[in-house]
N, C-alpha and C positions, 0 to 999 in steps of 0.2 A: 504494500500500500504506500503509497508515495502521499508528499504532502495536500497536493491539490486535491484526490481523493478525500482525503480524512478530512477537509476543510468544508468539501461539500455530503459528507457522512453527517458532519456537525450539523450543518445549514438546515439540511433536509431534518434532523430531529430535534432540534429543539422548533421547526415548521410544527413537526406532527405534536408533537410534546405540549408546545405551548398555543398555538394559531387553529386547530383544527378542533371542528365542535362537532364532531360525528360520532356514530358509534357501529362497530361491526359485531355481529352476535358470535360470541367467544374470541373476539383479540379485544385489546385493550391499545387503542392507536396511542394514545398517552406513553406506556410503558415502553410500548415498540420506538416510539421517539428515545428515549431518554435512556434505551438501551444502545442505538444509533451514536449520538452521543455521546457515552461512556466509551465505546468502541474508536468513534471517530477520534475522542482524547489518545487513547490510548496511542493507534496507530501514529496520530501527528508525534506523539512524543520519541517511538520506535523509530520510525525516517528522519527524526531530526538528528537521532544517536548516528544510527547508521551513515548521514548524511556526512556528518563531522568526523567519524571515525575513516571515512572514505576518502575522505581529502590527507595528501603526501606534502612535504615539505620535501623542499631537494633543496640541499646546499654544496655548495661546490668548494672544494678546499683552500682556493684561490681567494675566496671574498667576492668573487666577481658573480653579478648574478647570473640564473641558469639559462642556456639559451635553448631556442625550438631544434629541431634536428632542419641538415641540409635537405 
């Protein structure tokens, strides 16, 4: 799950969670939000680790900074 996912995970339940006045006979649109939500937390939090732990630092012994390949 990547960030823009979990961002619109989030959107879409605190929509059903908070903004939607319906009811379906055995779901609870409420909780289904707000489980959406917890999820959609969770995931932004995982891609952000992943994101930062994915990024390399290259230093050259020189001092000089690193250059693209020919």
């Amino acid at each position: 799950m990547r960030i823009g996912s979990s961002i619109a995970l989030i959107a879409i339940g605190l929509i059903l969670a908070l903004a939607v006045n319906f009811s379906l006979s055995g779901i609870d649109i409420q909780l289904v939000g707000w489980i959406l939500v917890v999820v959609g937390i969770i995931g932004l939090v995982v891609s952000v680790a992943v994101a930062r732990r994915a990024r390399t630092v290259v230093r050259r012994e020189d001092g000089l900074p690193p250059t693209r390949g020919l």
